[in-house]
BAMAR-641861 format. One record per residue (C-alpha): x, y, z. Coordinates in pm, whole numbers, plus 50000, padded with zeros to 5 digits. Layout:
PT; X; Y; Z
PT; X; Y; Z .
...
//
This chain:
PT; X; Y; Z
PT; 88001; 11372; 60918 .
PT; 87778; 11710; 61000 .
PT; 88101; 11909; 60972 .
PT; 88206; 11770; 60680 .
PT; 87888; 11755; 60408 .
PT; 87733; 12064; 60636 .
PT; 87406; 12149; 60497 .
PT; 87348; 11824; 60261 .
PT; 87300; 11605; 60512 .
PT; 87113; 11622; 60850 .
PT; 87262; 11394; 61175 .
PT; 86980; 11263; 61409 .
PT; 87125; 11090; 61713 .
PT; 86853; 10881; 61946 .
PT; 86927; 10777; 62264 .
PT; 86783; 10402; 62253 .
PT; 86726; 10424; 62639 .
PT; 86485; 10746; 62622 .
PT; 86315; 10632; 62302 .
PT; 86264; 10258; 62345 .
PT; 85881; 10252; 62174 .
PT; 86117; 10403; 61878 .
PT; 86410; 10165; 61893 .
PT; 86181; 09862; 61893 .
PT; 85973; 09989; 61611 .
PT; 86315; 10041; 61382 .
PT; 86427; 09705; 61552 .
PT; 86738; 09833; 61681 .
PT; 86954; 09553; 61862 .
PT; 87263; 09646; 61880 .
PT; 87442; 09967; 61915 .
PT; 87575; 10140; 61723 .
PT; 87312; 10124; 61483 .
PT; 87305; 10421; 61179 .
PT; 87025; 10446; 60947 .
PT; 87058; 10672; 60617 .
PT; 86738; 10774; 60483 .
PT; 86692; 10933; 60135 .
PT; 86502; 11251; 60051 .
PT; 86395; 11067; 59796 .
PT; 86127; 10868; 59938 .
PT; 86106; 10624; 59703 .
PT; 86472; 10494; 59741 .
PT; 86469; 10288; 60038 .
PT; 86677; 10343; 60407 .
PT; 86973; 10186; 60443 .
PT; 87092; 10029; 60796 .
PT; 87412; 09933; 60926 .
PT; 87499; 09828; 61276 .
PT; 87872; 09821; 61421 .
PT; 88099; 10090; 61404 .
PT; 88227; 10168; 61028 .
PT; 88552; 10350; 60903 .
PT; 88441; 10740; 60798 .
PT; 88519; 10674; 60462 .
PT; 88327; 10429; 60446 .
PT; 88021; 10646; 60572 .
PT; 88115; 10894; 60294 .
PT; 88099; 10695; 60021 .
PT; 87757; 10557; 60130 .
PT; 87644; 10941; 60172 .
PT; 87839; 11058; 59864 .
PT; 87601; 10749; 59678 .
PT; 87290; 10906; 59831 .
PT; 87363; 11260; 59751 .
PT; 87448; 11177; 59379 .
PT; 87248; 10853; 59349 .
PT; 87551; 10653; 59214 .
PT; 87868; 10463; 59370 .
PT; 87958; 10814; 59612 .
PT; 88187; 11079; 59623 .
PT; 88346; 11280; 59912 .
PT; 88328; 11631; 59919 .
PT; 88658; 11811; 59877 .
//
């Protein structure tokens, strides 16, 4: 997903076994777990656990990036 929307979005990956006072405070249970969190602080984080099909991960990040149903960049 970093290579493809490059710049617009930013990929944080947490290792759940060297951050555990972190996983327990975003409750993470199972793995994987990926959390997309807005610029826009006042639209709320979104959380999925289990692996998901990459379009599937675009169109969530398409929403975010133009606040409606998502689009994948060409």
């Amino acid at each position: 997903m970093a290579e493809k929307w490059g710049d617009e979005i930013r990929v944080v990956k947490v290792d759940t076994d060297e951050e555990p006072a972190l996983s327990s405070m975003l409750q993470i249970n199972g793995l994987p777990t990926i959390m997309f969190v807005n610029a826009d602080k006042t639209q709320p984080a979104q959380r999925v656990e289990g692996l998901l099909p990459a379009e599937t991960l675009n169109d969530i990040i398409g929403g975010m990036l133009t606040g409606a149903g998502g689009s994948t960049p060409e």
